[in-house]
DRENTOR-525139 format. One record per residue: residue in one letter; x, y, z of N, C-alpha, C, O in turn. Coordinates in steps of 0.05 Angstrom, whole numbers, plus 5000, padded with zeros to 4 digits. Example, Ala and Ser with C-alpha at 12.3 -4.5 7.8 and 13.67 -1.06 7.14 Angstrom:
a526448865156524649105156526449345156528549345169;s525749555142527349795143525850015157526850235161;
//
This chain:
x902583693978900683743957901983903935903684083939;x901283843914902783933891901484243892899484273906;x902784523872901984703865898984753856898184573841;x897184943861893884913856894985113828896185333827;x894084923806894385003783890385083769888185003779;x891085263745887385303732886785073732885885013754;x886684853714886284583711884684403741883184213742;x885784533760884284393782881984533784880184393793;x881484713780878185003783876485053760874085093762;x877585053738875385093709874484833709872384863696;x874584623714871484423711868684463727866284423726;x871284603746869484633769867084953772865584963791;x867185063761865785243755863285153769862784923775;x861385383776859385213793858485023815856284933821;x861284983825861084753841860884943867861285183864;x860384863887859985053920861984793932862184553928;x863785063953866184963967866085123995865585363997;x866684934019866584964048868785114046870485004032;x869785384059871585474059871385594088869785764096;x873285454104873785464133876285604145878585574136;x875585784165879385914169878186064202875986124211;x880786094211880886244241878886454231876986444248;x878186654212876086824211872686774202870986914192;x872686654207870786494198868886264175870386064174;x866986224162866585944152864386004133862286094142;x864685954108861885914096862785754073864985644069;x860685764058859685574031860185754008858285914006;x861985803990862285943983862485783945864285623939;x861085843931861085793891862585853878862986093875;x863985663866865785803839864885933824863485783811;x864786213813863886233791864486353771862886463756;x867686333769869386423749872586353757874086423776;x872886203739876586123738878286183710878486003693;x879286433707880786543692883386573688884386723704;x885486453667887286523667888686793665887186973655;x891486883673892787133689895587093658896586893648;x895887353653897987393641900687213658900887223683;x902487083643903886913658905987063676907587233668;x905786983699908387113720911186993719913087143723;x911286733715912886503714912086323737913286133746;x910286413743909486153772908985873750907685833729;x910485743766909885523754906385393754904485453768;x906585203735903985153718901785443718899485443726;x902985633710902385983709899986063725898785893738;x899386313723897586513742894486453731893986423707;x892586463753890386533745888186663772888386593796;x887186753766884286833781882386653791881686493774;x881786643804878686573821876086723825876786893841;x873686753822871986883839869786673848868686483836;x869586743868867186613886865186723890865186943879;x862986663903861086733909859886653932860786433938;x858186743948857386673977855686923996856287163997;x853786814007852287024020853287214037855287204051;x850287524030850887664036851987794070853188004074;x851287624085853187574120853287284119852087124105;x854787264137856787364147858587514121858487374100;x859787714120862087744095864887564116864687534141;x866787484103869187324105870187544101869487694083;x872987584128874587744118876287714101875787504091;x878487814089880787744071882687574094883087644118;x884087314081883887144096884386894088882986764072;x887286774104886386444092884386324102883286374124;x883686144083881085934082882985604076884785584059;x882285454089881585184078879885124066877585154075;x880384994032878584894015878184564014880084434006;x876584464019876084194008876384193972874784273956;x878984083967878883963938880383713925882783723919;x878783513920879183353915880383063943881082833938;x880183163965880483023990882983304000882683354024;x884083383994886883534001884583814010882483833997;x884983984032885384174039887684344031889784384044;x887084444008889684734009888284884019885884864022;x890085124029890185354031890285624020892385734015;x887785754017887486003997886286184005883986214013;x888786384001887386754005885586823991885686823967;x883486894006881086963990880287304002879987354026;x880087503981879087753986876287793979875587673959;x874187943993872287983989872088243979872888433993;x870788303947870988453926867788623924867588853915;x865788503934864088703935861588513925861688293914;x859388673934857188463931855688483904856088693892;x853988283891853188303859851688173866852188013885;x848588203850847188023850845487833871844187623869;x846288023891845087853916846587633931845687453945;x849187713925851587423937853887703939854087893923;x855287663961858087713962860187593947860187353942;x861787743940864487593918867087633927867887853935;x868487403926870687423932873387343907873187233885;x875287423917877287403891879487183910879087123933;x881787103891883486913899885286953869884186893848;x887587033870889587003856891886883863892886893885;x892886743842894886693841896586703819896386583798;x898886893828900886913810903286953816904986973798;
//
């Protein structure tokens, strides 16, 4: 699978994604994909935040994402709760 570049996540804004891993499993919303001052990672850095209810919380942790048929793999930290949803972050840079 090629590098998970922004371009695969900002359409996606809003969309809800199964995010599965040895720590456990939920349904978790895009709801912010931001670009990252550039690191040199190729096709460059950006942010994620998610969203997903308040329990189970997911620990920090890989997850399997369903996107686009491919399962990658993404560290996802849980940042604190807003709004009645838990949030989680995912960078890459």
């Amino acid at each position: 699978m090629a590098p998970l570049m922004l371009d695969d996540f900002k359409p996606r804004v809003g969309e809800e994604f199964a995010a599965e891993g040895e720590a456990g499993a939920a349904t978790l919303t895009l709801i912010q994909a931001t670009p990252l001052a550039d690191s040199g990672r190729q096709g460059g850095s950006f942010r994620l935040e998610f969203s997903g209810p308040l329990e189970p919380v997911l620990p920090q942790a890989i997850y399997a994402f369903w996107l686009d048929g491919q399962r990658p793999d993404i560290f996802i930290v849980p940042i604190g709760a807003r709004n009645g949803a838990m949030r989680y972050e995912a960078i890459f840079f």
